[in-house]
N, C-alpha and C positions, 0 to 999 in steps of 0.2 A: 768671518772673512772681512778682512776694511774695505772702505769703499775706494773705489776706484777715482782719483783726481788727475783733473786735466787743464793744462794752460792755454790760454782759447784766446784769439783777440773777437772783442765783440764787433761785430758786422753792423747791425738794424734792430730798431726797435719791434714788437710787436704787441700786438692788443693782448691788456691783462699784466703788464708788469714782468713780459718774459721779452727778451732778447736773444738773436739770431748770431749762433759762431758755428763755426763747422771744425769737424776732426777727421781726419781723412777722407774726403769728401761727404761726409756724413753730416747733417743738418744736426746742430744741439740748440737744443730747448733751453735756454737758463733763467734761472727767475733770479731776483734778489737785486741788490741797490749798484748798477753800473751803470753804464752807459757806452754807444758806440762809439771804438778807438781804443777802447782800455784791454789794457793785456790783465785776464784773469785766472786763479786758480777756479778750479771749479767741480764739487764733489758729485759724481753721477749716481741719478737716482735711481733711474730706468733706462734700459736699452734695448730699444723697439728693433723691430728689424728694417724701417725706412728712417727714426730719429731715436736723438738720445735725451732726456730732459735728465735736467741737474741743476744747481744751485750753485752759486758764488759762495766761496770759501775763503777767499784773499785778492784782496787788489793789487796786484803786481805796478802796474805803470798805469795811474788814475789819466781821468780826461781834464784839459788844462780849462775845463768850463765846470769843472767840480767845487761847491759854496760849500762851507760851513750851514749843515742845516738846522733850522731856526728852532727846533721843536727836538727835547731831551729823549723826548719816547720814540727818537726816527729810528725807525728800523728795529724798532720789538713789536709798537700797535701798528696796527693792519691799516688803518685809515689814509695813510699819505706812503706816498710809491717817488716820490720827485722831491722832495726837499735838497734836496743833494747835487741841484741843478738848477746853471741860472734860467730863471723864467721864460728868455729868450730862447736859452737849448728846449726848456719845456715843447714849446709852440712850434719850432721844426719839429719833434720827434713826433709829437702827435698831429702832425701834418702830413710827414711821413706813411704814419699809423692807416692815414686816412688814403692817403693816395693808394697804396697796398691794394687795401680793400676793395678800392673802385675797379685795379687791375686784375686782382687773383677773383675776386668772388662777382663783380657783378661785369667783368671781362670789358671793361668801358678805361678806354682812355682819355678822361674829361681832367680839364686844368682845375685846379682847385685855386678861388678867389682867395680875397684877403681875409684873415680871421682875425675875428673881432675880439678880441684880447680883452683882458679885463686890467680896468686902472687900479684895483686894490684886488693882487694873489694871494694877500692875509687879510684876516678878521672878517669874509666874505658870509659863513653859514650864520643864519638867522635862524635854525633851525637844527639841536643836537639832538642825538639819541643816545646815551648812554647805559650801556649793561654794567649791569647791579648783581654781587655775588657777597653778600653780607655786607664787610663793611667798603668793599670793594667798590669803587665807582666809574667805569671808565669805557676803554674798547678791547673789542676781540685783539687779542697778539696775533700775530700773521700766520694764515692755515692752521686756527686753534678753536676754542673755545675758552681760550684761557684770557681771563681781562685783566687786563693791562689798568691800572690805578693812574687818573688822568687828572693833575690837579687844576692845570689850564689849557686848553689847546688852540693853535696860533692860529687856525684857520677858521674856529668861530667868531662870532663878534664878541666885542666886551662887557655885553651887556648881557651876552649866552652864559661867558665865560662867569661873568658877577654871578649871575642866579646858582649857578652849578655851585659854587663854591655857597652859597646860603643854604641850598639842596641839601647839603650833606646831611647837616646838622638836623633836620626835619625829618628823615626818613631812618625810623626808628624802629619800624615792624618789621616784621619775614614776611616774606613770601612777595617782596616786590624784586620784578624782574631786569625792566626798564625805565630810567627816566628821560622825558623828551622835555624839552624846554623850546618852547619858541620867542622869540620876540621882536614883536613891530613895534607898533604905539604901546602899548604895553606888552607884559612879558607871563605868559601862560605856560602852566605845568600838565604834563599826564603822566599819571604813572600805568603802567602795566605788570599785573597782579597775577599770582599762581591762586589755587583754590585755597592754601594753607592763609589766604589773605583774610586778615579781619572781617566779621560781617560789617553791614553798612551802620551801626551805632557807633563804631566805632570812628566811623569815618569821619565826622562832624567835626571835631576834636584836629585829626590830621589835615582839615582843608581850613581849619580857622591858622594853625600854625603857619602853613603855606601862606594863606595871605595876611597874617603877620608880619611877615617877614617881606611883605613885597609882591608878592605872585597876585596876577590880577585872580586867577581862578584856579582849581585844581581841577582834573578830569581823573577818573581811575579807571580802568578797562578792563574786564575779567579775561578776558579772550572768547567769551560764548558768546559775545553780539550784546550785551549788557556794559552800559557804560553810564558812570554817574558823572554827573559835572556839578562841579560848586564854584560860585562868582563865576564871573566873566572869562569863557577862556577860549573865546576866536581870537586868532590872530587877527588885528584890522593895521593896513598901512596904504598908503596913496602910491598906484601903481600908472604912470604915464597919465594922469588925470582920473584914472578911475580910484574909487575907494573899494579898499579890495579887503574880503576878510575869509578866512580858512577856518573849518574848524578842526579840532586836535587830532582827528583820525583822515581828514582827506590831506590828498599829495599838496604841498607848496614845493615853488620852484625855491629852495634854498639860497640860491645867490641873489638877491633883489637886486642890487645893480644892473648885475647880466640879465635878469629879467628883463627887468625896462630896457636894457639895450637892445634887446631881442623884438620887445614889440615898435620900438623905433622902430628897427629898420625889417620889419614885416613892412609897415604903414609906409615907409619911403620906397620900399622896391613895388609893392602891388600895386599902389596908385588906382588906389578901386575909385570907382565914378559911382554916385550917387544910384541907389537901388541895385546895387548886385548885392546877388545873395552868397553867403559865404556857410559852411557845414565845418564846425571842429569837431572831426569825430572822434577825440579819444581827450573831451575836454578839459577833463577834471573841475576847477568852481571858477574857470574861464582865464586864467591868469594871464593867455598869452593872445586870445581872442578878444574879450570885452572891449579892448581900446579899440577894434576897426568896425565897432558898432556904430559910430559916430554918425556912417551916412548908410550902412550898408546894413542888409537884412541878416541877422545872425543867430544859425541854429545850433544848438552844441548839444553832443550828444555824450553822456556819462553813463556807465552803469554802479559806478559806487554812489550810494544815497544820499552818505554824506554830504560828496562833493556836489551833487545835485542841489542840495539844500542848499549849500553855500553858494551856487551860483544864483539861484532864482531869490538870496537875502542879497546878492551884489545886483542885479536887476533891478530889484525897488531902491536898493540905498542911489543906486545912479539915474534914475529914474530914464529907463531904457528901454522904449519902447516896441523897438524893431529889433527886438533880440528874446529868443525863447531856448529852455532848458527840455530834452528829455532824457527820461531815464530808458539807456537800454544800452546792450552791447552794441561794439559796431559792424559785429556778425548778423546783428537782428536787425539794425538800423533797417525802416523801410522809409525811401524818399518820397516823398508827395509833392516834390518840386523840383525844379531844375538849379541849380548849383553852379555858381560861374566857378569858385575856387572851394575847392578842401584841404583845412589843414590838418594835418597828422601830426600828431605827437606821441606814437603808441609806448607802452613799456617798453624795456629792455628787451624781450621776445620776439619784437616788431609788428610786422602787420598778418597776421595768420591769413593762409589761404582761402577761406569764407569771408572776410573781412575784404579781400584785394577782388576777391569776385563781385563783393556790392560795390567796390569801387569802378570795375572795369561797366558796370552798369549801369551805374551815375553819369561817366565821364565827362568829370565837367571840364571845364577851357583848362585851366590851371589848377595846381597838386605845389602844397607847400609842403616839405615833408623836415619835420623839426625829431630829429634822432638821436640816444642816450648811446647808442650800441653803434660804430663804424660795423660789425660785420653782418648783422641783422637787418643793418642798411642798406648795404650792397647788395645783398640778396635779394630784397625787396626792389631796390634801383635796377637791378636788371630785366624783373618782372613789370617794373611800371617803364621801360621804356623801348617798350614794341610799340606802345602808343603812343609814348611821348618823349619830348626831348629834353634836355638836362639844360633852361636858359643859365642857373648859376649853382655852383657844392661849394660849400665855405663850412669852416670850423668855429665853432663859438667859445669859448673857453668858460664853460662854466665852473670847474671846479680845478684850479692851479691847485700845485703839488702834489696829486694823484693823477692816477691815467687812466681817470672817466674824459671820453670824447663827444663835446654836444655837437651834430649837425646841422646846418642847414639845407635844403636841398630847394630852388627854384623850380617847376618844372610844367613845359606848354604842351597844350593836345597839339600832335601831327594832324 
């Protein structure tokens, strides 16, 4: 039987790359490259008995804020959802996205401040990951597993994109899965390996090639908790005065710009006074903390080991005294002090209910909540404000032509 197509004008954005039209009073799902205003065809996937989701099939009458998008792979690899739209539509729609969220899930009608934009929407990741399927090198195609052969891509840097393309040529064995390339000051490789991977004599051989070619270090990672590294392969780069270095398996914030824009204006809106104490509890190796170490006491809690390592080697490199590293979850966190601000920054999942209990028990003055996920946020925003108030929500833009949403959230004890 064919599938069922329908001409829908698009209504609103939503979280995830799907868009809100309706068919006989019927809410439809559509995913795929539009925007709101455009009259689309649209072939239905499923139909629920409250919605219908479907997919764009044809663009009948586009939006007059529709670019030529910069990057040949738009709309096969999965990686970018906006190229197809000027930067300025970008930042309404997932402002939008945002505002939504504040109404429907954490039932809060708060104005959303200025979002802080970023002055370069290309050449932004410092940080690729690339799946590897022979000779194949690139990204997942959209709802697949199928990769996409990625010879440059617009949105890393040039210097991501250079390595990538030296990459190719070095990676000559089976059984490699992924290549990650980072680059600050200099520019570090990891691969990650299935079991079919060479043992380790071999590998001697494959990390002189690599840094032949350029690569300060190699790292290989088997996926059992076993990783080798050869030459130098922390990222190290100057973050707001701190020297900041990551190593190949803990989280970096990918946009360095947006980074340091972000710890700006932490350090401009908190206006901490000399001896408060501050708790990042989902720190990672401090990226977004370390610079308000300057006068204030700072504890940061990780439980990746990694990232612990790498905080407590950014410690000694900034010689930072009034700042300490533990490792533990922030379900386990126990405080042995009082706490003027906590910053959050949890995964995508948000703040789990053990996690928001040690927090209702800390209570400190102020709660900075820095979020990857508008609607894990809002969920959370609702639960954190029986106690407290929302002083500012603003959007950050970490990652133009996709529709990942960073937030901001200010927020003061009642």
């Amino acid at each position: 039987m064919s599938s069922q197509i329908l001409r829908l004008k698009i209504e609103s954005p939503a979280y995830g790359n799907i868009y809100i039209a309706r068919h006989e009073g019927k809410v439809v799902m559509v995913s795929g490259i539009t925007a709101p205003g455009e009259i689309v065809d649209v072939t239905v996937e499923k139909n629920f008995k409250d919605y219908i989701t479907a997919s764009v099939s044809n663009i009948v009458s586009p939006s007059p804020e529709r670019i030529k998008p910069e990057c040949g792979y738009f709309g096969i690899c999965g990686g970018c959802h906006l190229q197809h739209l000027t930067y300025e539509l970008q930042i309404r729609l997932k402002e939008d996205i945002l505002r939504d969220c504040l109404r429907r899930i954490a039932k809060a009608d708060i104005a959303i401040s200025k979002t802080i934009s970023s002055e370069n929407p290309w050449n932004y990741r410092i940080r690729g990951q690339f799946k590897i399927s022979g000779a194949t090198v690139g990204f997942y195609k959209e709802k697949t597993r199928e990769i996409v052969n990625v010879e440059k891509c617009p949105i890393m840097t040039d210097k991501v994109n250079e390595y990538l393309d030296k990459a190719r040529g070095l990676i000559e064995t089976a059984g490699v899965k992924e290549l990650q390339i980072t680059s600050g000051e200099k520019t570090a490789a990891l691969l990650k390996v299935t079991k079919d991977f060479p043992h380790s004599s071999d590998l001697n051989a494959l990390a002189e090639r690599f840094m032949g070619s350029g690569f300060s270090g190699l790292s290989v990672h088997t996926g059992e908790g076993r990783s080798l590294d050869f030459g130098d392969v922390h990222l190290s780069m100057q973050l707001e005065g701190i020297r900041y270095t990551a190593s190949p398996l803990s989280f970096i914030q990918s946009n360095r710009e947006m980074n340091g824009k972000i710890v700006r204006f932490l350090k401009e809106k908190l206006k901490l006074s000399v001896g408060d104490r501050i708790l990042d509890l989902y720190a990672g190796g401090g990226n977004l903390s370390l610079g308000l170490a300057e006068t204030s006491y700072l504890t940061c809690v990780e439980e990746n080991s990694y990232a612990v390592e790498d905080g407590e080697r950014n410690i000694i490199a900034n010689t930072l005294n009034n700042c300490r590293f533990i490792k533990s979850s922030a379900e386990d966190f126990q405080a042995d002090e009082k706490f003027h601000v906590i910053l959050l920054d949890p995964p995508r999942p948000g703040v789990s209910n053990r996690a928001m209990e040690n927090i209702f028990r800390m209570l400190p003055e102020r709660i900075v909540y820095v979020s990857c996920n508008p609607a894990t946020f809002a969920r959370d925003l609702k639960k954190l404000l029986v106690k407290y108030t929302a002083e500012s929500i603003r959007m950050a833009d970490l990652f133009p032509q996709t529709f990942h949403i960073e937030t901001i959230a200010f927020l003061k004890l009642k």
